[in-house]
C-alpha positions as a printed Julia matrix, in Angstrom:
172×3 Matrix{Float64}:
  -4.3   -87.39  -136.17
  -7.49  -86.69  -137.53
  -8.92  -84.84  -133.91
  -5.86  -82.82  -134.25
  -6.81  -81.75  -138.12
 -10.46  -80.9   -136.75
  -9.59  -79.06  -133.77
  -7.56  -77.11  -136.04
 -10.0   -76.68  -138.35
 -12.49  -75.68  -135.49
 -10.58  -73.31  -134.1
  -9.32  -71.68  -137.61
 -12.69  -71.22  -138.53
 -13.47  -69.79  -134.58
 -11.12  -67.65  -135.11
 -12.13  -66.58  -138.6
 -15.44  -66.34  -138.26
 -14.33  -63.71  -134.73
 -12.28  -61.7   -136.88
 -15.04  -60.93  -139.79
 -16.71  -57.65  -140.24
 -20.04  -57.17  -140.37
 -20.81  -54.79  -143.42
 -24.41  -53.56  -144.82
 -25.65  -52.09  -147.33
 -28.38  -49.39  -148.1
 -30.1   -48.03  -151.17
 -30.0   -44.43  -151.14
 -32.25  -43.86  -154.03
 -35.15  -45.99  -152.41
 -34.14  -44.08  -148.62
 -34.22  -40.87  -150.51
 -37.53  -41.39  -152.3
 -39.8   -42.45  -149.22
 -38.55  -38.68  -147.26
 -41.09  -36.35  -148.14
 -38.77  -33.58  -147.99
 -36.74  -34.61  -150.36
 -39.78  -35.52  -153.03
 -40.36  -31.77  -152.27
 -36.98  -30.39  -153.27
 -36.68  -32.75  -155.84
 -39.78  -31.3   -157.61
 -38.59  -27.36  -156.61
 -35.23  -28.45  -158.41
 -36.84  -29.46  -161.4
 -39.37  -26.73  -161.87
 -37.09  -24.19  -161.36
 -34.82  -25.97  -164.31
 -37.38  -26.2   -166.71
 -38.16  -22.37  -166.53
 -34.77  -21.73  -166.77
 -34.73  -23.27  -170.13
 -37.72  -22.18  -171.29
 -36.32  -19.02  -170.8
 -32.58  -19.32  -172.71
 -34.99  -20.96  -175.65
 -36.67  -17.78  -175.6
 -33.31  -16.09  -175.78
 -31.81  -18.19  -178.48
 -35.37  -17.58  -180.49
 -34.97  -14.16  -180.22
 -31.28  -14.85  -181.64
 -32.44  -16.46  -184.32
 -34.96  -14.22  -185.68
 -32.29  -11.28  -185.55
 -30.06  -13.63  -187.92
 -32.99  -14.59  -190.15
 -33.87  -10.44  -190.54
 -30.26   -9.85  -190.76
 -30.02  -12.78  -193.6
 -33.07  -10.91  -195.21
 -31.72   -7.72  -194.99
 -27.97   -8.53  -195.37
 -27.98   -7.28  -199.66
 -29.37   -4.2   -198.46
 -26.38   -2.88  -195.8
 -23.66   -1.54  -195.83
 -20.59   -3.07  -194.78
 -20.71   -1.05  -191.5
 -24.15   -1.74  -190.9
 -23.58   -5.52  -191.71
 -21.03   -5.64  -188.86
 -22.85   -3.98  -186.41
 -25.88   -6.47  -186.62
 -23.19   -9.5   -186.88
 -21.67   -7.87  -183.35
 -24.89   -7.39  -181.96
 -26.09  -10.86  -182.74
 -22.77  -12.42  -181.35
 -23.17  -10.4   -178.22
 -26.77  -11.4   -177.98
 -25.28  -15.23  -178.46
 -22.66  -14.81  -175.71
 -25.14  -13.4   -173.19
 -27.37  -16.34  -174.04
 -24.2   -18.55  -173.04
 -23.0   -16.83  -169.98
 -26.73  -17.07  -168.52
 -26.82  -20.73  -169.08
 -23.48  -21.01  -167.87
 -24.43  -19.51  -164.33
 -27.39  -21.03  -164.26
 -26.98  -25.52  -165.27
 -22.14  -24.99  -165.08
 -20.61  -26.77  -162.78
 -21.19  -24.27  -159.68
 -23.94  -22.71  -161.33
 -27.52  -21.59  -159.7
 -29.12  -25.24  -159.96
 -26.02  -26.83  -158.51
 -26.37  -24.04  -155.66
 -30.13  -24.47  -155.25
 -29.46  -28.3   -155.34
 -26.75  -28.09  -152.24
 -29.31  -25.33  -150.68
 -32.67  -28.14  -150.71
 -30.76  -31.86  -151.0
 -27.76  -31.57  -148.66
 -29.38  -31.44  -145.56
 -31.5   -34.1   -146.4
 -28.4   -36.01  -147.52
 -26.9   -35.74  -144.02
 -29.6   -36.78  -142.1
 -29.8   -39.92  -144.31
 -25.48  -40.03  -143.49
 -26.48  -39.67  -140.1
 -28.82  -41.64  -139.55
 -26.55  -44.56  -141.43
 -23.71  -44.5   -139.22
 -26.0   -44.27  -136.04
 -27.86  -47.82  -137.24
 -24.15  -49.22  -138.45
 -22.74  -48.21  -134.81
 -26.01  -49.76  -133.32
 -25.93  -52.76  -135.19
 -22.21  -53.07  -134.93
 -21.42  -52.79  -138.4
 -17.83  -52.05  -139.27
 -18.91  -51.08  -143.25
 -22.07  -50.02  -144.79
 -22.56  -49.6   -149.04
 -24.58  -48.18  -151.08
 -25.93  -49.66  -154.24
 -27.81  -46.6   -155.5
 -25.92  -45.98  -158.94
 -22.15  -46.74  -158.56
 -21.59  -48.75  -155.33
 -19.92  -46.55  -152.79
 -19.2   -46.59  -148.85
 -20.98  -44.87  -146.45
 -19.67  -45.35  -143.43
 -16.98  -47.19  -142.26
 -15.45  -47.31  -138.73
 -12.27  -45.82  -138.35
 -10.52  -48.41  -136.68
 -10.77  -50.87  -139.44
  -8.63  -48.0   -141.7
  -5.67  -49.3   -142.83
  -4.33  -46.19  -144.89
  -1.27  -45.33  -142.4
  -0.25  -49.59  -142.73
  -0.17  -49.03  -146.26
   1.77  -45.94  -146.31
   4.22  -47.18  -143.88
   3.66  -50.53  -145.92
   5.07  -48.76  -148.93
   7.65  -46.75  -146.78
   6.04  -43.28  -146.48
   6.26  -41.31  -143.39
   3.21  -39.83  -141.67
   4.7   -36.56  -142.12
């Protein structure tokens, strides 16, 4: 009885042990800070940012002095002239915005200029993570840079149609 229990253990664990993926893991931020290149961009990125700033805090200066004259000068105007300087200042305050906008929103400049000198060097890290995975016969490699997120994985180890069919979803 108890060679039967450990040849069933033995091969359970055989067979375990044949089944199990061999994952990874990288660091991105440590990959990404030994490429030259990327040190490079990096540094572009950020000069470029600060001198954007600089100049929108010239631009709201600017603003700001036309409000201070205007508070100055305010019991002197007229009601016309009042709103004249209030619609110049707003327009000066909106342009200030919109420039800003274009230049740190969401798809702004920075965010262009960052895709324009990072991506490339991005995908030749990608790249060159899935060739060692595939060499080394990794089926997943992370990365703990940050969040933790996946890298690569092989595509035969993705179960997202079993679940879907799983659940009763068609393919269509």
């Amino acid at each position: 009885m108890k060679k039967a229990v450990l040849t069933i253990i033995v091969i359970l664990t055989t067979v375990t042990f044949s089944l199990a993926q061999k994952i990874g893991f990288v660091d991105s931020d440590y990959i990404l800070s030994h490429i030259p290149e990327y040190k490079a961009a990096q540094a572009e990125i950020d000069k470029t940012s600060v001198d954007w700033q600089k100049e929108i805090e010239v631009k709201y200066g600017e603003i700001d002095k036309l409000y201070k004259i205007y508070q100055a000068e305010s019991v002197l105007l007229t009601d016309d002239m009042k709103k004249k300087r209030e619609n110049e200042i707003i327009n000066k305050e909106k342009e200030v915005k919109e420039l800003q906008k274009s230049r740190f929103g969401v798809d702004g400049e920075l965010f262009k200029k960052r895709m324009e000198l990072v991506k490339p060097i991005q995908d030749k890290v990608y790249s060159a993570v899935k060739q060692v995975a595939e060499r080394g016969g990794l089926a997943f490699i992370f990365d703990k840079a940050g969040q933790v997120s996946l890298l690569y994985s092989n595509s035969k180890y993705d179960k997202s149609e079993d679940v879907l069919t799983f659940m009763g979803y068609n393919k269509k």
